[in-house]
N, C-alpha and C positions, 0 to 999 in steps of 0.2 A: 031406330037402329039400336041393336046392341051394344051395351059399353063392353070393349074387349077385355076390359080389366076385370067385369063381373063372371066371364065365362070358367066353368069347373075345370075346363085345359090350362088357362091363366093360373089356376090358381094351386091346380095340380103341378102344372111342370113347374113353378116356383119353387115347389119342396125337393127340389134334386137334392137340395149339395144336403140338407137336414135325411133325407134318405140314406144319401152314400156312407155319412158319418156313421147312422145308426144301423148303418148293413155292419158296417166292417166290423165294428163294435161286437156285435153279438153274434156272427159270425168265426171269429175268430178260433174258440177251439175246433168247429169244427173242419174249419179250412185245414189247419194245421194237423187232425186227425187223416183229412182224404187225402191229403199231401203222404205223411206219414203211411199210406197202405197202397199209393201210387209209387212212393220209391220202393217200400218193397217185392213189389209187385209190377214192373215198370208196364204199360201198356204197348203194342207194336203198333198201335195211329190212334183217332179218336175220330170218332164220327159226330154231326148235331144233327137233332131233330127239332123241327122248332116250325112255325108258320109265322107270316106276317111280318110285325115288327119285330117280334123273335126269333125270325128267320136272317132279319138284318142284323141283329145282335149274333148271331152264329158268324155270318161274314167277317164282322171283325174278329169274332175269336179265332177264326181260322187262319186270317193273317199274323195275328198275336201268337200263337200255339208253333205255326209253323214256323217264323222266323227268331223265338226266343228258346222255344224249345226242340226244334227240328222234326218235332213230330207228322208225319202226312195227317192233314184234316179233312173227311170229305162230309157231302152235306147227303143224310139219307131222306130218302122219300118217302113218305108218310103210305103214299098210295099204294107203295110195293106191297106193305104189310098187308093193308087194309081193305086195298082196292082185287090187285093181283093176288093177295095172299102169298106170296112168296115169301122162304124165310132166310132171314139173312144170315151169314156168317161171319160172329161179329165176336169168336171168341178170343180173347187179350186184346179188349178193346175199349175204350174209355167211352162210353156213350152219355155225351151231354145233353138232357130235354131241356128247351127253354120256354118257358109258358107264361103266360100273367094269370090265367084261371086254372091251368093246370084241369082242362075237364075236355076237350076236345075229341070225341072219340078214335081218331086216325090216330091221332098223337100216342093214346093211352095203346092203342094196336101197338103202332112201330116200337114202344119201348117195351111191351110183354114181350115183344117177337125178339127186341133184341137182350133183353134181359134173359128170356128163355134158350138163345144161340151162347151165352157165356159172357156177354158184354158187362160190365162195370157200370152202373148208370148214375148219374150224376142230377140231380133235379134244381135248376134253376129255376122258381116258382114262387108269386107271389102269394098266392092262397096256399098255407099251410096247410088247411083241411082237405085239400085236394086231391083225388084220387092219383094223380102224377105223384104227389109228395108222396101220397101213403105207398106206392110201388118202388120210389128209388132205395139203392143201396148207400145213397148218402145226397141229403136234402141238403141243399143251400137255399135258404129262402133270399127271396128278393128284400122283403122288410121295406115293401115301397108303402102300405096302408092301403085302405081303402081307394078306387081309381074308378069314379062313375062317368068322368066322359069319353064314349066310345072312343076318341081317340088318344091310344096310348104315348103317355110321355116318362113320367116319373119312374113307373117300371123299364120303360126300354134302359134309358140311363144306369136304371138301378143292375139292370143284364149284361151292361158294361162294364158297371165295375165290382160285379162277383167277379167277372170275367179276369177281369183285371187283377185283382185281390188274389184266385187261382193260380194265375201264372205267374204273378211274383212271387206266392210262397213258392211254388214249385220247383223253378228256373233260381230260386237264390239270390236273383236280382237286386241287390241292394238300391239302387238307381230309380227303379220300375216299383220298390215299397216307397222309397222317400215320396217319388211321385204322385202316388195314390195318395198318400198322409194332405197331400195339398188339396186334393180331388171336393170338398167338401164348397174351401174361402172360394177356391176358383168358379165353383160352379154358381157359388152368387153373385158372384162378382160378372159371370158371362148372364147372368140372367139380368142385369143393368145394363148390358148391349141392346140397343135399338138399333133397326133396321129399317128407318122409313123410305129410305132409296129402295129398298125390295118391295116394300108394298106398296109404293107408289106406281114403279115401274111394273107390276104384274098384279096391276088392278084390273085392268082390260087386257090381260095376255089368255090367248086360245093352245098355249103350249111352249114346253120349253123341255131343256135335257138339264140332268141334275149330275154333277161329274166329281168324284172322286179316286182315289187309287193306290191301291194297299190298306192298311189300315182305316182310311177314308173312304172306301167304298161304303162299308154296308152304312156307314152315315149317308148317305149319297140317295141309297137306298131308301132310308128310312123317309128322308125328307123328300123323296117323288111320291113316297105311297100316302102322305099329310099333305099333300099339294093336293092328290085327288082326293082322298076322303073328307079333307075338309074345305077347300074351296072348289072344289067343281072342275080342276081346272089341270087339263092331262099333261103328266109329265114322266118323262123316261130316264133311268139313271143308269150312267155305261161308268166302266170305267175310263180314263182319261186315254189308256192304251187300247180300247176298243172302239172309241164312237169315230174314230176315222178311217174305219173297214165298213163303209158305208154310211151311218148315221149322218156323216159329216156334209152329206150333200143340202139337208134341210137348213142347218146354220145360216143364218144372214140377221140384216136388220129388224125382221116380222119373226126371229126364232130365239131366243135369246136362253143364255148357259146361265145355271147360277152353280159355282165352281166351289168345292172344298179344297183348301190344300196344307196338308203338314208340312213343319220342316224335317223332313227327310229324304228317306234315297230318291222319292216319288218327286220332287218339288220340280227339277228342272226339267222334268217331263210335262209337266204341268202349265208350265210357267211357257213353254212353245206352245204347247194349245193356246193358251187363252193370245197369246201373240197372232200365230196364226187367225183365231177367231178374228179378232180387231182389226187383222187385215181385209178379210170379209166386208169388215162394217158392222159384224155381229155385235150383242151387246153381249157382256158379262160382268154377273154381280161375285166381287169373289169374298170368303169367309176364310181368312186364316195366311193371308198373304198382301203385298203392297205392288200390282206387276203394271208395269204403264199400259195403260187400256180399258184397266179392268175399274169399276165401283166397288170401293172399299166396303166391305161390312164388316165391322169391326167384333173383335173379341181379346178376352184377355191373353197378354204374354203365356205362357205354358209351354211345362216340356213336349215334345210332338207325340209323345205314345199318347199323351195326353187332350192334345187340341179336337179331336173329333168331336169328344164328348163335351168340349167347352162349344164348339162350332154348334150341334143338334141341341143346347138349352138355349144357345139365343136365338135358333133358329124357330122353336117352339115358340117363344114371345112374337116373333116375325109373323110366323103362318097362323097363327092365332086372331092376329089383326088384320090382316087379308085376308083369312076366312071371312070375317064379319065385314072387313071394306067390300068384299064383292054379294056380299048379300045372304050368307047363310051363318047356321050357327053353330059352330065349332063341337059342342057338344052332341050336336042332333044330326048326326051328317043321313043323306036320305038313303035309305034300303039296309042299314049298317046295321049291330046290336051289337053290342061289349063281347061274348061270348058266342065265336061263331062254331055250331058245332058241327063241322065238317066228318062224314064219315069216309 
């Protein structure tokens, strides 16, 4: 077997909190520049384009974007551009691409089309040399390094907190920069959470739902689409306001929640599901809360804009070790490649 300590995931999502520092770091004038030519130029909403775990990364921004800055965020579709060729109108409009290879052919569609309509585009991207970088009107690289196991971690992280970095210059938030300033200690400190009650308990699981909401969603996200790619093992993620407009009927003993939850407006919503669950007899592991019922998976204290990204680095250590507890290898997940080039 595997030692899950030796896997390139292991040992890639370890370098968050040394990513986040040296994002912000060298980042900085340019954040401060695209800040600078968003106020004088205000945008009327902001669109993302993004796939995968880039596309979870869009989730939170959209939650962050619209409740800090009131901006409407929708998410566009690659296909429109690419597939339909249809072209968008997307002029005074902030277009965020989020990538790790920045090479995707749809992706590079949707942002010529929206680039070409009048949009503002914005490149969240790990590879600098990238055709994505080389098209935006203002690059923010991820600055996550080299990332050879197909399954992404340090970049998504790293997509959170450009994301993050973004809207506290923007929005003025003194509160939401202190925050980030902590984003680096925190995230080593959440990468010393273990989680052996989750991979013990979904060592032999055929299925479960992944729930978050608001800002916790596209973590929710992120971590159903690393449950399939890298243990074999199908899981669906609602938000905590949706999976009881049906989903809610599969829950029981044999179906089991693994729950995010921030402290915010979202909590006490939260905190009735997993109630409800338990009345069931359902199981749920929760990350980011103490609720009678629920299996604690612990993470560090943190402000709540904050806790998602603390919750998906220990969750990365988690599914990394139940990747290889159930039999595969994190790094090699079957049918995958790093760079999927969707047209």
């Amino acid at each position: 077997m595997i030692d899950p300590e030796s896997t390139l995931m292991f040992a890639e999502a370890r370098e968050a909190g040394a990513v986040v520092a040296r994002q912000r770091a060298a980042n900085a004038t340019l954040v401060a520049g695209l800040v600078e030519r968003l106020r004088a130029k205000p945008p009327r909403g902001v669109a993302t384009v993004a796939r995968g775990s880039s596309d979870h990364a869009a989730t939170f921004a959209k939650y962050l974007i619209e409740t800090h800055l009131g901006l409407p965020v929708s998410s566009s579709a690659p296909s429109v551009s690419s597939v339909y060729h249809a072209a968008p109108e997307l002029d005074d409009t902030l277009l965020i691409a989020i990538s790790q290879s920045g090479r995707s052919p749809d992706l590079l569609t949707a942002v010529e089309a929206g680039k070409a309509s009048g949009a503002l585009v914005v490149a969240m991207v790990n590879d600098e040399s990238s055709p994505l970088a080389a098209m935006a009107d203002a690059p923010l690289p991820l600055r996550a390094g080299p990332e050879r196991s197909v399954a992404a971690t340090k970049s998504y992280i790293a997509a959170l907190a450009a994301i993050l970095d973004l809207v506290a210059a923007w929005s003025g938030d003194d509160a939401l920069v202190t925050a980030l300033d902590a984003a680096p200690a925190l995230l080593e400190s959440a990468w010393q959470c273990e989680w052996p009650a989750l991979v013990d308990g979904l060592r032999e699981a055929r299925g479960l739902y992944v729930i978050g909401r608001g800002i916790g969603l596209g973590v929710a996200q992120e971590a159903a689409l690393k449950f399939k790619e890298t243990c074999g093992l199908h899981a669906e993620a609602f938000s905590a306001a949706e999976v009881r407009h049906g989903p809610m009927a599969l829950v029981g003993p044999d179906f089991p929640l693994l729950v995010f939850r921030q402290d915010d407006q979202t909590a006490e919503g939260i905190d009735a599901l997993i109630a409800e669950v338990g009345a069931r007899g359902g199981t749920v592991y929760l990350a980011g809360g103490d609720v009678p019922g629920a299996t604690l998976l612990p993470t560090p204290a943190a402000p709540a804009v904050l806790q998602p990204m603390m919750q998906i680095q220990a969750f990365y250590r988690a599914v990394n070790a139940l990747s290889v507890a159930r039999g595969f290898d994190p790094d090699r997940p079957p049918h995958l490649r790093k760079v999927t080039e969707t047209v």
